[in-house]
MARKOLFI-125608 format. One record per atom (N, C-alpha, C): y, x, z; residue number from 1; atom name; residue in three letters. Coordinates in Angstrom, 3 decimals. Layout:
# residues N
[[Y; X; Z]; NUM; CA; Ala]
...
# end
This chain:
# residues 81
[[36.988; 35.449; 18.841]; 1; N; Unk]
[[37.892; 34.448; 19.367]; 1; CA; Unk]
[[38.686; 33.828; 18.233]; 1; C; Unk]
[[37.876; 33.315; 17.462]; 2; N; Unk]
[[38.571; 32.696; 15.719]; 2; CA; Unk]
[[39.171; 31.018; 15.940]; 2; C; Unk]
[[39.621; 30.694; 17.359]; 3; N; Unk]
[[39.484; 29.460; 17.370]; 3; CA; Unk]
[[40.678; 28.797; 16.813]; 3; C; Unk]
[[41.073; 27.815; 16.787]; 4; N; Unk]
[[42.262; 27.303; 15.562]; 4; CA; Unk]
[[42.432; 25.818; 16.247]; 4; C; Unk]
[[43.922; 25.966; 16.835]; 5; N; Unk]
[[44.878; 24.875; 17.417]; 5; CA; Unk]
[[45.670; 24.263; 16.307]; 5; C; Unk]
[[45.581; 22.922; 16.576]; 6; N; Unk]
[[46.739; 22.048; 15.756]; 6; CA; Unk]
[[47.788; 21.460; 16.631]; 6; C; Unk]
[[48.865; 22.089; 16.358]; 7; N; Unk]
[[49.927; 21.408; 17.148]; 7; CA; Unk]
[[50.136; 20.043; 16.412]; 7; C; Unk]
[[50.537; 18.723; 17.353]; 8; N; Unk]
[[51.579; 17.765; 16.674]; 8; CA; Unk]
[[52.990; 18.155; 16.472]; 8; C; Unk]
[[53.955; 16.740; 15.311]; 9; N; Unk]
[[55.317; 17.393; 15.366]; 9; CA; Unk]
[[55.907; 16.938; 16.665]; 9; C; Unk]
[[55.517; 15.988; 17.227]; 10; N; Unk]
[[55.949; 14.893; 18.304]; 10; CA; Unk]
[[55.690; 15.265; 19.640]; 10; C; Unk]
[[54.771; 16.042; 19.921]; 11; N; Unk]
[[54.630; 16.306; 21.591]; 11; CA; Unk]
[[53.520; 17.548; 21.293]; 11; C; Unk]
[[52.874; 17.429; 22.560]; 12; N; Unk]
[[51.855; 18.775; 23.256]; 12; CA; Unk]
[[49.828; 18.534; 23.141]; 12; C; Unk]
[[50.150; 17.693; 21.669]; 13; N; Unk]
[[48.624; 17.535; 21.913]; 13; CA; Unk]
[[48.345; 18.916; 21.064]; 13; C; Unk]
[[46.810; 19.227; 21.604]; 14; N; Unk]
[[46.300; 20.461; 21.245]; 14; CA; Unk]
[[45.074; 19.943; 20.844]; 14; C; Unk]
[[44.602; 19.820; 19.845]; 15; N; Unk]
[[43.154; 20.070; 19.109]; 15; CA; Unk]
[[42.665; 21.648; 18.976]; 15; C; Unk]
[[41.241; 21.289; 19.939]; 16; N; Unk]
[[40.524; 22.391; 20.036]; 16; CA; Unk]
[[39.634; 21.936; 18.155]; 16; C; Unk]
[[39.896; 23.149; 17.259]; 17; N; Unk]
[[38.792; 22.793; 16.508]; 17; CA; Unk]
[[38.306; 24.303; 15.992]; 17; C; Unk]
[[36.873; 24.765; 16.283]; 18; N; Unk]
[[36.278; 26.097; 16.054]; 18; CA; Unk]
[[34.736; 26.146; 16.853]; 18; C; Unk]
[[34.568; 26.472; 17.903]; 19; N; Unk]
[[33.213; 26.434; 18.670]; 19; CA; Unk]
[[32.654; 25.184; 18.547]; 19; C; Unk]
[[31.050; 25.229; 18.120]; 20; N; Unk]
[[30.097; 24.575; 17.721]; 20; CA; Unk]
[[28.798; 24.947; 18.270]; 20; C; Unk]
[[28.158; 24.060; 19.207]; 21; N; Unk]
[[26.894; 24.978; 19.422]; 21; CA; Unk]
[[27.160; 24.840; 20.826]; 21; C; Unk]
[[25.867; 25.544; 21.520]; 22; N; Unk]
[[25.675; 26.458; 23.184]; 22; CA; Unk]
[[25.978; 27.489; 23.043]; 22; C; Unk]
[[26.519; 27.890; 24.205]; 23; N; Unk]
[[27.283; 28.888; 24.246]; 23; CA; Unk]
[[25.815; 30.253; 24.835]; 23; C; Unk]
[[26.065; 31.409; 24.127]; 24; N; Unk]
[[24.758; 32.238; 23.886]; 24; CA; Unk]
[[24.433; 32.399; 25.629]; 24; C; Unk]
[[25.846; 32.898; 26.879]; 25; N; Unk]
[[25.444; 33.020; 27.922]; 25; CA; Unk]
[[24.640; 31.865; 28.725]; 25; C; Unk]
[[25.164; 30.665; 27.959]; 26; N; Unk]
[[24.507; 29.397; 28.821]; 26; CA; Unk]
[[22.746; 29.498; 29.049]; 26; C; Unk]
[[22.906; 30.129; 27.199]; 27; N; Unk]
[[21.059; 29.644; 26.746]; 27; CA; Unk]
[[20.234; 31.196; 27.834]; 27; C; Unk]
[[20.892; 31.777; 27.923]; 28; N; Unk]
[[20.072; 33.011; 28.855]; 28; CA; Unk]
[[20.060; 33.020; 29.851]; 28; C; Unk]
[[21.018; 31.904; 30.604]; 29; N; Unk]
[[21.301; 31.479; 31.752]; 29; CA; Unk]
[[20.035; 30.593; 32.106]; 29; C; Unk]
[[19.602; 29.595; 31.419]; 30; N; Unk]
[[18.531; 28.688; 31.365]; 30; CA; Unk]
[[17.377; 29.167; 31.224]; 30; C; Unk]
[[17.280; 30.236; 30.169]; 31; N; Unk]
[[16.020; 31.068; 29.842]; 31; CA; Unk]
[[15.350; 31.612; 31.533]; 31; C; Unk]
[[16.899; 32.540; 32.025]; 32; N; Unk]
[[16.135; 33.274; 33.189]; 32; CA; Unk]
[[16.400; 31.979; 34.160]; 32; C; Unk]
[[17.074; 31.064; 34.702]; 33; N; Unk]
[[16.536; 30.313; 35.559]; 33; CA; Unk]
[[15.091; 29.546; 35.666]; 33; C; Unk]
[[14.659; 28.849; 34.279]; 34; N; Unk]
[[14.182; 28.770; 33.989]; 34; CA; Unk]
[[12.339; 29.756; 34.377]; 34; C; Unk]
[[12.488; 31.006; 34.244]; 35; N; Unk]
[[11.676; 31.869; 34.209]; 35; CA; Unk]
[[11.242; 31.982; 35.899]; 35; C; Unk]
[[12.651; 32.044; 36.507]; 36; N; Unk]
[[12.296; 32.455; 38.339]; 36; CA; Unk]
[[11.944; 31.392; 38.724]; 36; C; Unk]
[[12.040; 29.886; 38.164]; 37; N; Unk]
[[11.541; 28.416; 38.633]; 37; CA; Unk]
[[9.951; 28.587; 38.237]; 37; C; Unk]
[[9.757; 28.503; 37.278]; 38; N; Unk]
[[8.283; 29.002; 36.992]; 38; CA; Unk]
[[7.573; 29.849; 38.053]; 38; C; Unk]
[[8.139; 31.583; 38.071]; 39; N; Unk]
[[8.077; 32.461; 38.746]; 39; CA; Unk]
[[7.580; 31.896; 40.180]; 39; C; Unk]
[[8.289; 31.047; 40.835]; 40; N; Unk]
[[8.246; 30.186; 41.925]; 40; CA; Unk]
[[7.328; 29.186; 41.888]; 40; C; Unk]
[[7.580; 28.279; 41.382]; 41; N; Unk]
[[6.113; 27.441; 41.422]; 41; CA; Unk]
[[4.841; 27.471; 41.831]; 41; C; Unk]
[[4.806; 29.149; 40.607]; 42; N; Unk]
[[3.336; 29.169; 40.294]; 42; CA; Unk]
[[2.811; 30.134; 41.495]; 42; C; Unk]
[[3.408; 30.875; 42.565]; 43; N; Unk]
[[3.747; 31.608; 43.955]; 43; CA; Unk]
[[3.212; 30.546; 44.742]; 43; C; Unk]
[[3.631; 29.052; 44.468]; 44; N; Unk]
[[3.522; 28.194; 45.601]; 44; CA; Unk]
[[2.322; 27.788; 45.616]; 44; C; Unk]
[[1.830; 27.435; 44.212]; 45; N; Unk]
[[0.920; 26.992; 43.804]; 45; CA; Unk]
[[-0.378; 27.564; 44.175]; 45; C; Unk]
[[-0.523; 28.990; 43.380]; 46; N; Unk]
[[-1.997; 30.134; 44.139]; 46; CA; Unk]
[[-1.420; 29.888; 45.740]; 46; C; Unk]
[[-0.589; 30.270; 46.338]; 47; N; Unk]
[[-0.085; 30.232; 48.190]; 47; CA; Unk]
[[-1.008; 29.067; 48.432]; 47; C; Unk]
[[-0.869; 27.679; 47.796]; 48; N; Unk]
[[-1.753; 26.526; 48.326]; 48; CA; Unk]
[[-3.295; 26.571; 47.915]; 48; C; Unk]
[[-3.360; 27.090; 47.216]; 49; N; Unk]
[[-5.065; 27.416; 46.880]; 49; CA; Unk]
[[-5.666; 28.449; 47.565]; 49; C; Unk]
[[-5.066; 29.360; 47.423]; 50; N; Unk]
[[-5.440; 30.485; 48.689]; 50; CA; Unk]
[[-6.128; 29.823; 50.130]; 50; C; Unk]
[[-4.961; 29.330; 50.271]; 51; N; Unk]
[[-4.944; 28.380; 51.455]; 51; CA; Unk]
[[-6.461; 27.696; 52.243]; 51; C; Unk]
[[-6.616; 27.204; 50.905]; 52; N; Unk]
[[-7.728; 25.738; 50.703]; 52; CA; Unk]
[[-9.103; 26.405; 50.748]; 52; C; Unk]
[[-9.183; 27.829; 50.196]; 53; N; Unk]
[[-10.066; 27.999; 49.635]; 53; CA; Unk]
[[-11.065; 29.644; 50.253]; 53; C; Unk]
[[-10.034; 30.216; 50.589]; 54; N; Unk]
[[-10.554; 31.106; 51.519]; 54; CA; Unk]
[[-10.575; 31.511; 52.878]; 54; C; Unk]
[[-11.807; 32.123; 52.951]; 55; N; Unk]
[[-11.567; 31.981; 54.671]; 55; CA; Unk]
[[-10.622; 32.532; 55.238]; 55; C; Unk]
[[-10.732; 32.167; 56.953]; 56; N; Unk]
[[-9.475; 32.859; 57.707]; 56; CA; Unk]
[[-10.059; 34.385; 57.657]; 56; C; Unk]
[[-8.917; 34.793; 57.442]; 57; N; Unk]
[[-8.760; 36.175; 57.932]; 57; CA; Unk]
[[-10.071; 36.597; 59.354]; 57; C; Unk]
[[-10.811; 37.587; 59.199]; 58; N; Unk]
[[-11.467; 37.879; 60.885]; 58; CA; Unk]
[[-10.741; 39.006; 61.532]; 58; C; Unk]
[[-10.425; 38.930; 63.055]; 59; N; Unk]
[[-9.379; 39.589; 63.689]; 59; CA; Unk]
[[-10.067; 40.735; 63.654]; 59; C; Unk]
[[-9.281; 41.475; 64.259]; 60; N; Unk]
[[-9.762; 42.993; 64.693]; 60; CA; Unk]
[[-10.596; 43.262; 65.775]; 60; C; Unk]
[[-11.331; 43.991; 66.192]; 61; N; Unk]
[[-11.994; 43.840; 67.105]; 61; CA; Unk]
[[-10.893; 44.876; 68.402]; 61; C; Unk]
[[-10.721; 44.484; 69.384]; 62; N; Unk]
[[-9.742; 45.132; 70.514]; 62; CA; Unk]
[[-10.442; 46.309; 71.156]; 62; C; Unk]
[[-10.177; 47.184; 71.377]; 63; N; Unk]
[[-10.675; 48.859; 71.347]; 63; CA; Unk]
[[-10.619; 48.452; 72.961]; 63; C; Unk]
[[-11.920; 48.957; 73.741]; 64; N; Unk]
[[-12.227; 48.944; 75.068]; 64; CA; Unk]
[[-10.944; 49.534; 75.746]; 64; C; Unk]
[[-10.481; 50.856; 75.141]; 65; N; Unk]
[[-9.204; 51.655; 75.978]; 65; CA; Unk]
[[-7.839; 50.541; 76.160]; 65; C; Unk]
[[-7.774; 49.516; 74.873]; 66; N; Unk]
[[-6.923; 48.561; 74.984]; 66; CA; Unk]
[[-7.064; 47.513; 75.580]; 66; C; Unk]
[[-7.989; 47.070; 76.046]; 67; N; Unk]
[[-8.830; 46.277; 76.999]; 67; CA; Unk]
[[-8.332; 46.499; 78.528]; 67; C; Unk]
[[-9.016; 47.799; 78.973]; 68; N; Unk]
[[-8.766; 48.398; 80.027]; 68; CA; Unk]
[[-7.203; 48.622; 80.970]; 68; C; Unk]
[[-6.419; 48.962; 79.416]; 69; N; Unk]
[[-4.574; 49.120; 79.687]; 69; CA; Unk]
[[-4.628; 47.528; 80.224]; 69; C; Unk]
[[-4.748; 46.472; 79.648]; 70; N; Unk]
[[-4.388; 45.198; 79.666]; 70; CA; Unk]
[[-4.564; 45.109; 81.259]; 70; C; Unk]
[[-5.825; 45.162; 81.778]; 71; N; Unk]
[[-6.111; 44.483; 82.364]; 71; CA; Unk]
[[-5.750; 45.468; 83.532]; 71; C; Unk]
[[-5.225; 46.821; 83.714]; 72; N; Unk]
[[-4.599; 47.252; 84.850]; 72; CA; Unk]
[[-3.092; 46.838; 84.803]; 72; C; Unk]
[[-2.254; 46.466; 83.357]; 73; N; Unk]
[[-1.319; 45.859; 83.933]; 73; CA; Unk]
[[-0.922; 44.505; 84.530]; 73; C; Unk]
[[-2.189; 44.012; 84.493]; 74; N; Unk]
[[-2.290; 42.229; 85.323]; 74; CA; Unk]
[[-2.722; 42.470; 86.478]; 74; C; Unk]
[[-3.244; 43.750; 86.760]; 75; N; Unk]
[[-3.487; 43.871; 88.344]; 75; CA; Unk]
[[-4.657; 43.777; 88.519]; 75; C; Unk]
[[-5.991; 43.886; 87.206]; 76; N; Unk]
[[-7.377; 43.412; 87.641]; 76; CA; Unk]
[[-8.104; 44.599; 87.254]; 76; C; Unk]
[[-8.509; 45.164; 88.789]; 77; N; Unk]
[[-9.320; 46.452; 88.368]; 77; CA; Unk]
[[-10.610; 46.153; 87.266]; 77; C; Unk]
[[-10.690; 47.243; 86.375]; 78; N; Unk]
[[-11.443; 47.176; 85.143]; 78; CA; Unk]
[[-12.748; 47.614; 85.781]; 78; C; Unk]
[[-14.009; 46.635; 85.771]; 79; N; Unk]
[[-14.781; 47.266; 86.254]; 79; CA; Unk]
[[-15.952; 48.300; 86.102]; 79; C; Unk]
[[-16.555; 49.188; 86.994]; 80; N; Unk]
[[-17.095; 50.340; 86.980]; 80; CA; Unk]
[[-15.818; 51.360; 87.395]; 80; C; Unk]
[[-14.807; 51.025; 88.415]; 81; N; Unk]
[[-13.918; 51.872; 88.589]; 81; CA; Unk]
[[-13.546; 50.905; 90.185]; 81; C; Unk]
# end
């Protein structure tokens, strides 16, 4: 904290004269924003190619016993019963 004020004799002006430069937290500030914007992008980017390019997903096939539950709770005897 080496910084160095000049008072006037006449009033309250203050000359800042000492810091030169970016300030070191700014530049790491930019670095990692910087990094999670990227980080992001390139997430969105494969997400849209994915997309484009492979097939849908194929479902599961539904297990007869889960079949059967279904359709006694709609009220429709499962048939062979």
């Amino acid at each position: 904290m080496a910084d160095q004020f000049s008072f006037t004799d006449g009033g309250n002006v203050i000359i800042e004269e000492g810091k030169k430069g970016l300030n070191p937290g700014l530049i790491v500030l930019l670095v990692v924003g910087g990094l999670v914007l990227l980080f992001l992008v390139g997430n969105y980017a494969l997400y849209a190619y994915a997309q484009k390019t492979l097939p849908p997903r194929k479902k599961k096939p539904v297990s007869k016993k889960k079949m059967k539950r279904e359709r006694l709770k709609q009220g429709v005897s499962a048939p062979g019963e």
